[in-house]
C-alpha positions in Angstrom: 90.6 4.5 20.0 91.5 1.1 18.6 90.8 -1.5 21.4 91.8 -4.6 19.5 94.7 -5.6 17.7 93.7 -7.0 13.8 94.9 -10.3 14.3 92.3 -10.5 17.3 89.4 -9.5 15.1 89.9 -12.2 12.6 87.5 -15.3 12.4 89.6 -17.1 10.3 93.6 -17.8 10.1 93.2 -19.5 6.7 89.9 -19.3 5.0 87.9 -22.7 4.4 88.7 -24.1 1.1 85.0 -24.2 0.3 84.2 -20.6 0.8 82.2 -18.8 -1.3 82.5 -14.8 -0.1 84.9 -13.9 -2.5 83.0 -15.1 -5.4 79.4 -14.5 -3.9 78.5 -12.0 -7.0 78.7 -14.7 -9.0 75.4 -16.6 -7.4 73.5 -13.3 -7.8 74.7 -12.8 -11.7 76.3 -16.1 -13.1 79.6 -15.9 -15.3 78.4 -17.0 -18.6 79.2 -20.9 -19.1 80.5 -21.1 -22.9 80.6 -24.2 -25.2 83.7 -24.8 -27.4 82.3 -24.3 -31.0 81.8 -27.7 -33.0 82.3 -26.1 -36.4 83.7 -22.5 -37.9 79.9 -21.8 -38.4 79.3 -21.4 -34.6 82.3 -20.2 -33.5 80.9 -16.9 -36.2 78.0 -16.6 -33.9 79.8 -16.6 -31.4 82.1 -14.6 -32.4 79.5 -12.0 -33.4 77.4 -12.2 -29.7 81.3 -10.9 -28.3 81.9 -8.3 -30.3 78.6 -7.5 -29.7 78.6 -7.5 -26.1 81.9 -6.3 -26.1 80.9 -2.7 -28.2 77.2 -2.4 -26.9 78.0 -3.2 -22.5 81.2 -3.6 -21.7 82.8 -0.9 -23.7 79.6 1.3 -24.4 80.6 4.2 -21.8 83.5 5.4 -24.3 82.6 8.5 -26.0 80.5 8.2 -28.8 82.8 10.9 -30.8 86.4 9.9 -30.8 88.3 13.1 -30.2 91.4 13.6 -32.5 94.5 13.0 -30.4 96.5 16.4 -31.5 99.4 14.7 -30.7 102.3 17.1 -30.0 106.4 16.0 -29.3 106.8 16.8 -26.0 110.9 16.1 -26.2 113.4 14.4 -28.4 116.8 13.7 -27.3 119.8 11.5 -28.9 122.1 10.0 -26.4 124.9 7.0 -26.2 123.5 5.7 -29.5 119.7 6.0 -28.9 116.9 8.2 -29.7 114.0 9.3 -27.3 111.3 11.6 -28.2 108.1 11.7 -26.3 104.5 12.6 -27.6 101.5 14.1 -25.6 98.4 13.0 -27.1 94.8 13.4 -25.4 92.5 10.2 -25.0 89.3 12.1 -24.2 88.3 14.9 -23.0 90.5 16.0 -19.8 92.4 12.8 -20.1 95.9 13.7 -21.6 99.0 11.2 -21.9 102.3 10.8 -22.5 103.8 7.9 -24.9 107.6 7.2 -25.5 109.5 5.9 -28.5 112.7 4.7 -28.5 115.1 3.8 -31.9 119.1 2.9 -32.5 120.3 6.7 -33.4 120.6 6.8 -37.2 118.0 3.3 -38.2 115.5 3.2 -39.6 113.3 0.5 -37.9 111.3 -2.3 -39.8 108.9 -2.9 -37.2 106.6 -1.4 -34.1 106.7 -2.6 -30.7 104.0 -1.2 -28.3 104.5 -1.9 -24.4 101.5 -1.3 -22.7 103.6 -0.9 -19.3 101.8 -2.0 -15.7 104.1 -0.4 -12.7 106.6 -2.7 -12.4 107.1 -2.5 -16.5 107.8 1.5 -15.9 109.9 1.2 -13.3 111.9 -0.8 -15.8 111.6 1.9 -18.6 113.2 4.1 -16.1 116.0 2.1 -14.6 117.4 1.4 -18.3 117.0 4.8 -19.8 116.8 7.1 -16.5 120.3 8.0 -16.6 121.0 8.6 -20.0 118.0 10.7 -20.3 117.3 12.4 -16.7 116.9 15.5 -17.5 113.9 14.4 -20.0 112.3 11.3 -17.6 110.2 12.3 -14.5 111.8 11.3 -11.3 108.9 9.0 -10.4 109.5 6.4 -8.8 113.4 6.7 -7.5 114.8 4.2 -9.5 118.4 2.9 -9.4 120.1 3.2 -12.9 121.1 0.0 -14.4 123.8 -0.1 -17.3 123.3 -3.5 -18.4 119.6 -2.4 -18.8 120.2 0.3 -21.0 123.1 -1.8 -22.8 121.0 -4.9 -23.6 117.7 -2.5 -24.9 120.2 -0.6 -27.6 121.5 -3.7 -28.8 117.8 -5.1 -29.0 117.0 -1.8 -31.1 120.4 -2.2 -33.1 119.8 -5.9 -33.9 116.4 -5.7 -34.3 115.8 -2.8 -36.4 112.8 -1.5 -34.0 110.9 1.1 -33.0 110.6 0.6 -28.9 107.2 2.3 -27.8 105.8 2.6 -24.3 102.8 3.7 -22.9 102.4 4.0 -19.0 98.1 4.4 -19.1 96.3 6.2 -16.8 97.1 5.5 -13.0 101.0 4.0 -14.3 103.8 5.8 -14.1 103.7 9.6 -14.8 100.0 9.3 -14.9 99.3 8.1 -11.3 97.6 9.4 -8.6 98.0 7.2 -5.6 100.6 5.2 -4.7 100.2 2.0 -6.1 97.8 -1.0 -4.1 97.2 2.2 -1.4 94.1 2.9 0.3 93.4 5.6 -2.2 94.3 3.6 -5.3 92.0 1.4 -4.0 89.4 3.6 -3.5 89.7 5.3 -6.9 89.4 2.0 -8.7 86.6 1.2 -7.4 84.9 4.4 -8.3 84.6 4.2 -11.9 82.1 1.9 -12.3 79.5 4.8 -10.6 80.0 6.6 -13.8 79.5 3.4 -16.2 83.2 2.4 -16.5 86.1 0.7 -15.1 89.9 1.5 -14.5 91.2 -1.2 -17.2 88.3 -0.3 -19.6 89.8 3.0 -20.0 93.4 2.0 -20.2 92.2 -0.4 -23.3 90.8 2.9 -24.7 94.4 4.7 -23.6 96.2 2.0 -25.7 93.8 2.5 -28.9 94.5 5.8 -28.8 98.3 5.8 -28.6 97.6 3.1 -31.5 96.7 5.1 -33.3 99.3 8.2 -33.1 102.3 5.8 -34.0 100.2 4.8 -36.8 100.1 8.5 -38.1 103.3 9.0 -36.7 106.4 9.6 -39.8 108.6 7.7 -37.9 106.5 4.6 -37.2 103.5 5.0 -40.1 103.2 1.7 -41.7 105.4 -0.4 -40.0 104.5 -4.0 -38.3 103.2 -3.4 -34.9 103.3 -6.0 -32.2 101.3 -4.9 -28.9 102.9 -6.2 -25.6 101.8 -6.1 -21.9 102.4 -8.1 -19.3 100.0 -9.6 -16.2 97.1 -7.6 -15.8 98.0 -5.5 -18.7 98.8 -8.3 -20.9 94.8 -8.5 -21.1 94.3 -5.1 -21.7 96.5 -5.2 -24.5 95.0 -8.6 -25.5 91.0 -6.4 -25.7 93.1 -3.3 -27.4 94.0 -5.6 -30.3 90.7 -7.1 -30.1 88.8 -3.6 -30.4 91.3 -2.0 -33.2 90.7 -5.4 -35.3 94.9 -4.5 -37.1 97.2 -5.7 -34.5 99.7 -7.8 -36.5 101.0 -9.9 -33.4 100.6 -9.6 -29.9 103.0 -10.7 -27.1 101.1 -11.6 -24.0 103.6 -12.4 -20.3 102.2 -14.4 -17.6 98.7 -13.3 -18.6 95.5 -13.9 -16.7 93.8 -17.0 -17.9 90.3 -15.3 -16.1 88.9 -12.1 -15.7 88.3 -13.3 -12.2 92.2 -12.3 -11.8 92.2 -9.1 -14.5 91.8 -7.0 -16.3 88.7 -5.4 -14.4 86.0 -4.8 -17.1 81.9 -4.5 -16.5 79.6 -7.4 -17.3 82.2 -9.2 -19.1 82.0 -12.8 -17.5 78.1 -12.3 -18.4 79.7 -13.5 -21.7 83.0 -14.3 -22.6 86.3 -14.8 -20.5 89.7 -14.1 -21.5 90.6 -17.7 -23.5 87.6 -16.0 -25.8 88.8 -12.8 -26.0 92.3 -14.5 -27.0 90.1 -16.4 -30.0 89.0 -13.1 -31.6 92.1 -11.7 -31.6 93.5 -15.0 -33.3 91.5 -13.6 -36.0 93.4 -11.0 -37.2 97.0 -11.3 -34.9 99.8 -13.7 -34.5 100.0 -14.1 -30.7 102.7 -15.2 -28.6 101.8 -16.5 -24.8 104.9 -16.2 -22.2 105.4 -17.9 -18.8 101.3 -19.3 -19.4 99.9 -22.2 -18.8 98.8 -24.1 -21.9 96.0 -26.2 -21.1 93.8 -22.9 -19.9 93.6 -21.5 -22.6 92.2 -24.5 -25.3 89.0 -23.1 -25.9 91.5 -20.5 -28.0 93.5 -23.2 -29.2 90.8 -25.1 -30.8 89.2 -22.2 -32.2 92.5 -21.4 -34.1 92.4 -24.9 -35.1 89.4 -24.8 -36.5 90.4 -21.8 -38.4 93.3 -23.4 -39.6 95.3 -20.4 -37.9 96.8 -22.9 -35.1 100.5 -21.7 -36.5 99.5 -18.2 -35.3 99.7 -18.8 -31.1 102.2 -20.2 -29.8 104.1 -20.8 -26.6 107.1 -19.5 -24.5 
């Protein structure tokens, strides 16, 4: 029997601007304080301690023998001018997804886009092409068919001459298991670091492995690929291209400038934050920041100066 309403529980309306609950973790295990290199010859050490950290802690729970994905088309379909197949590809053991790939019927594309797709990103997937391809879509969520949607991506695949992938990783999409932000979302989330690992740490291992199909995929083998998320998943497609080291060019919306805001990955902050994270992937891939702020992330910035790769991030 519930004798109090909520509200009456509550000690605070607004919490004090100089509380410290929410990041008391941080007094017990401080988030690593890190200098902006003077010279390319630190930032390699520096480099080097993150990729370090990143392959020996953070990510150190993924198998240890990559499994092959035996990817296998689970449909292909060709309908008001575009072309849908679907592949099933495993990730690791008892871990099994599906990725999408899109084209203008009859092209043949001169470039890869990978969407690494967080709910809402799905939800769009399936309002543009849920009509035109019902019977082939799952029905989850209900989503409203919009036209224009499906209009403006055909013309995007027409004029662009690109392959359209999208992955919904585990817990997205197809793949969920709770209803998103629920009690038992919640709950699951939380649950993977008791077996060494976190929800997002898995979905940058999801993303690798789709990677990797399209790469030995006949339609897609060889092409450009730009990797894409947005929010939360903008990060895990920012530690994806980090990790697989041949990204060409990643396309980052309203990403998190902290990992105190996502992605969700053990020990990181021990080490590195997201603006260095975005500096090794300046290595190796053009990157595009949407709809960010930037002034957060200049730690990036003036690594890619020092690199003399400052034409390779830009702004949107």
């Amino acid at each position: 029997v519930s004798f109090f309403e909520e509200a009456d529980l509550r000690v605070f309306d607004d919490l004090p601007e100089d509380e410290i609950v929410t990041r008391i973790h941080e007094t017990f295990v401080p988030a690593a304080v890190v200098e902006v290199p003077e010279d390319v010859g630190t930032w390699r050490r520096q480099r080097d301690e993150f990729r370090a950290a990143l392959e020996d802690t953070v990510f150190r729970n993924w198998p240890d023998e990559p499994v092959d994905p035996g990817a296998k088309r689970a449909f292909e379909a060709e309908r008001e001018g575009v072309r849908l197949e679907a592949w099933d590809f495993t990730v690791e053991r008892h871990v099994e997804l599906r990725l999408y790939l899109a084209r203008a019927a009859g092209a043949d594309p001169e470039a890869l886009i990978l969407n690494v797709a967080d709910a809402s990103g799905w939800e769009a997937f399936l309002r543009a092409a849920g009509h035109a391809f019902a019977g082939e879509l799952p029905g989850y969520p209900e989503v409203a068919y919009d036209e224009g949607a499906f209009a403006l991506g055909r013309r995007l695949l027409e004029e662009g001459n690109v392959a359209y992938a999208l992955l919904a990783p585990r817990g997205i999409g197809p793949h969920t298991w709770a209803e998103p932000d629920s009690r038992d979302a919640v709950h699951l989330r939380r649950s993977f670091p008791i077996i060494g690992q976190t929800l997002d740490g898995q979905r940058v291992l999801d993303t690798l492995r789709a990677v990797e199909v399209l790469r030995t995929n006949d339609a897609t083998s060889g092409l450009p690929l730009t990797l894409r998320g947005d929010r939360v998943m903008a990060g895990v497609a920012l530690y994806a291209a980090v990790m697989d080291g041949g990204v060409d060019r990643l396309h980052l919306y309203e990403p998190p400038v902290s990992h105190r805001e996502g992605p969700e990955l053990l020990q990181v902050m021990r080490f590195m934050d997201l603006p260095q994270a975005l500096a090794l992937a300046l290595e190796q891939s053009a990157v595009t920041l949407e709809n960010a702020t930037p002034g957060a992330w200049n730690y990036a910035r003036h690594v890619a100066d020092l690199l003399d790769r400052d034409d390779k991030l830009s702004f949107e």
